[in-house]
N, C-alpha and C positions, 0 to 999 in steps of 0.2 A: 873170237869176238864175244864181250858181254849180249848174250839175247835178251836178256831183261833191261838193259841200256837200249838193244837196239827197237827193242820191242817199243821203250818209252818215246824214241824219236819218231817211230812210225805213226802211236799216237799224237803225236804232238803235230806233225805233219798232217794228216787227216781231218785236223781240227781246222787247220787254217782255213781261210774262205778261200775256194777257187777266188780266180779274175774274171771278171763283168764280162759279159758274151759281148762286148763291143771292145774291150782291150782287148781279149783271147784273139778275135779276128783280125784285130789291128797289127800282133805282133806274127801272126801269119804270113797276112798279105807282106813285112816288113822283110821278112825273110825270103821274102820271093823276089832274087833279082829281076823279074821282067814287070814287075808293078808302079805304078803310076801314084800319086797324089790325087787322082779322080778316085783310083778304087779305094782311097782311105776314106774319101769325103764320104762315097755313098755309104759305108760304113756306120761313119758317124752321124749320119742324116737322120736318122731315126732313133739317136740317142741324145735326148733333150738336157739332160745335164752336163754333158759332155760339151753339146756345143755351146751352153752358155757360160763353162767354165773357158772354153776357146776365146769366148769372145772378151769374157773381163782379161785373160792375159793379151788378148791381142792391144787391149785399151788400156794397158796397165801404166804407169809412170816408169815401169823399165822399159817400155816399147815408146810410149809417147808419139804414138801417129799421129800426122797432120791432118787428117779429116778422122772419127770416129770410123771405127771399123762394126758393121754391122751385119755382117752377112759371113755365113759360116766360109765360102769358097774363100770369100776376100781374106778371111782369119788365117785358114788354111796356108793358101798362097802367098799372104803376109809372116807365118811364125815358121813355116816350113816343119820338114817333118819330124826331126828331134825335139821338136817342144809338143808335136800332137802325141808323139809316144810318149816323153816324160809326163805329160798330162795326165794321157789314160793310165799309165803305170803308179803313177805315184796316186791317184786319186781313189782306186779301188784296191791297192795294197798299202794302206800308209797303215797299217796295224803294223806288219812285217819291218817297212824301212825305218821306224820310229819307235823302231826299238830298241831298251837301253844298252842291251848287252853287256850285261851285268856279267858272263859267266865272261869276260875280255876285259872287266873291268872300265869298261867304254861307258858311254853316256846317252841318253834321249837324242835321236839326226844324226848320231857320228855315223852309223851306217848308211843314211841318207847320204850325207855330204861325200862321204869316202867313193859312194859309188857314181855318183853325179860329179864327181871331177877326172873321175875315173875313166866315165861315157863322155865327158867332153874331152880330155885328154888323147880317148883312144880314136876317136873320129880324127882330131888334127894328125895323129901317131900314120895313122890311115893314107895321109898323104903320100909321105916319104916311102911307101910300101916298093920293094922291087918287083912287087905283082899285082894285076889290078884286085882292088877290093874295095865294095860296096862303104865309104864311111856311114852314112848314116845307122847302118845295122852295125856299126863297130859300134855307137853310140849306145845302140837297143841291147849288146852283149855288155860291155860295160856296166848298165844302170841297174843289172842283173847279176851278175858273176857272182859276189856273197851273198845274194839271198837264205845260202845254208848258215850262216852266222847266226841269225835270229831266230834259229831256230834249235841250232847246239847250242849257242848261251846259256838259256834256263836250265841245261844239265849239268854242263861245267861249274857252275860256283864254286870260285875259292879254289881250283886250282891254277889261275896264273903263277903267281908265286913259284907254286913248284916246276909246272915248266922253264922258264926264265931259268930259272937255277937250273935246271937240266941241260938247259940249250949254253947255257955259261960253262958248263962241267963238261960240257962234249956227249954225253947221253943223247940226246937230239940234235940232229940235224937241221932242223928248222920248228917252226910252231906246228905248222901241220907233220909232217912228222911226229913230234908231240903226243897231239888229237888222235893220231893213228896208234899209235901203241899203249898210249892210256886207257882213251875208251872207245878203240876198233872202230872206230870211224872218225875221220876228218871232215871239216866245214863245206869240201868242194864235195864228196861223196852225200853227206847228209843235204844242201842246194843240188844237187842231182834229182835226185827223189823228191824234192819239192818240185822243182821244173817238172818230173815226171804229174806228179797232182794237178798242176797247174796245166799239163799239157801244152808247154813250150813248143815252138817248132826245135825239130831236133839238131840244128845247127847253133839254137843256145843252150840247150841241154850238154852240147858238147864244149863249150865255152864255159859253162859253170862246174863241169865235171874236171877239165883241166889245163883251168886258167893257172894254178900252179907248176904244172908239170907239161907244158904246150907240146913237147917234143911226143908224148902220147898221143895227141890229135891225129885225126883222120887228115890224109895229104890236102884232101877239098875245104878244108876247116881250118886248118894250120896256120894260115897267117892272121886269120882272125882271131885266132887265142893267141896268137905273139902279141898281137895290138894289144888287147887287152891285157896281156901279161905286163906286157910295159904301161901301158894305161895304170894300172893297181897299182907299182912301185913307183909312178910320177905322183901320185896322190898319196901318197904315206909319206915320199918327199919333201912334196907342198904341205904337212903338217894333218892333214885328211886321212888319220888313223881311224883304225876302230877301238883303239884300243891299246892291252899291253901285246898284241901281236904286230902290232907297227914296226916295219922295216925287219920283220924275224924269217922271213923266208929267202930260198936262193933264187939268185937273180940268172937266169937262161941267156948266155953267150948267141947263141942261135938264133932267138929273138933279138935281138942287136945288128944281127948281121944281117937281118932279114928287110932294115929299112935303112936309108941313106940317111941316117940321123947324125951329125958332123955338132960336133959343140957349138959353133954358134948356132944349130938350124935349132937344136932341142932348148939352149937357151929362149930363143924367140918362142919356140911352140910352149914351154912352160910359163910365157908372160901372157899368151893368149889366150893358154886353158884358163888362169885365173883370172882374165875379164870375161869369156864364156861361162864360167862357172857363178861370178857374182852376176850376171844378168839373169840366169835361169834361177840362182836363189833368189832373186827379187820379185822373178813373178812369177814361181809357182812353189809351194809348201806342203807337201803331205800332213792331210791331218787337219793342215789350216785352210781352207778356200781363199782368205784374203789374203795377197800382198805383203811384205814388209814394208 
């Protein structure tokens, strides 16, 4: 491995701003199967911009309640708990999600989008599991899984190109692949180490470590990086790349197998992620506090 590559990412990583001591808790308590929707609120109770960002999504024209919603429990119990995570995540990381990823050749939100259809794909994916699993935290792995993208981007520039033509020529195996033998570390490796700064619970640590590669997973974590294995490739599908690494990796047999997902059932779940997907981009935007 380049140490002066890896040294630049370590900087790079350092610099990012941890997560708000009210997201950091929130994605805690989210990983705790025996947690409630009380212990999120008193969480949030005491964090004033949070809950009046709850509250204009709760009254937003993509919810369009029939009485105003004004009281943080009723917002809570009204958006449920994937919109109070997308909330807190996206509102003290929109440096990270809104980033252009220029070294993917990608744009301003693709990473945004990519992972938000990703987290509502891998929650409905959640369904069909042959094993019980927590969807909503399939949603909170999802909206996280490339996080290390925004942050290899700015080293990469200007080599898509030649990967592409690598992975054409048989050189590479896939894009990550690629990452790994170019410059010694991969997108899921380099989003490790950020989770690690961030102090993720370590059940998304291991979901961003290898969302590529799920057959690596720990047995207690395995089918939650199936989900979102298959989560990531139904969003590169649906058009919700990041870039020139869309549709460039392999796709895990295992993770197929692992959910009753029958062609009509994944046609239905991929009509449903993209009306889940346009109602969370309506009312809520990293970066932007207002609406579309």
């Amino acid at each position: 491995m380049d140490q002066n590559f890896k040294a630049k990412i370590i900087k790079s990583i350092q610099k990012t701003p941890v997560l708000s001591p009210s997201a950091s808790r929130l994605l805690m308590v989210a990983a705790d199967p025996k947690h409630s929707l009380k212990d999120m609120i008193e969480i949030i109770r005491g964090d004033f911009a949070l809950t009046a960002q709850l509250l204009r999504v709760a009254n937003s024209v993509a919810f369009s309640p029939l009485q105003p919603v004004t009281s943080l429990d009723r917002a809570v119990a009204y958006l449920g708990e994937v919109y109070l995570i997308g909330l807190a995540i996206s509102s003290c990381a929109a440096a990270v999600f809104d980033s252009a990823l220029t070294g993917y050749e990608g744009h301003k939100r693709d990473l945004w989008r990519h992972q938000l259809y990703c987290a509502v794909a891998s929650r409905l994916i959640a369904r069909y599991s042959k094993h019980e699993m927590p969807g909503d935290l399939a949603f909170t792995a999802g909206l996280l899984h490339d996080i290390g993208k925004a942050i290899l981007s700015e080293h990469i520039v200007d080599s898509s190109a030649d990967i592409l033509d690598g992975i054409n020529e048989g050189r590479y195996t896939d894009y990550m692949d690629a990452e790994e033998k170019l410059f010694g570390m991969n997108h899921t490796e380099v989003g490790y180490a950020l989770a690690q700064h961030w102090k993720l619970p370590p059940v998304l640590q291991e979901v961003i470590l290898h969302h590529h590669n799920p057959e690596a997973a720990s047995p207690a974590h395995k089918v939650l990086v199936y989900a979102v294995h298959l989560g990531d490739a139904l969003s590169m599908l649906a058009g919700f790349d990041t870039g020139s690494d869309g549709l460039k990796y392999q796709l895990s047999t295992a993770a197929l197998e692992s959910f009753t997902l029958t062609d009509g059932k994944l046609e239905a779940l991929q009509i449903e992620a993209a009306q889940g997907f346009d109602k969370f981009e309506q009312s809520i935007n990293p970066g932007n506090p207002e609406p579309k």
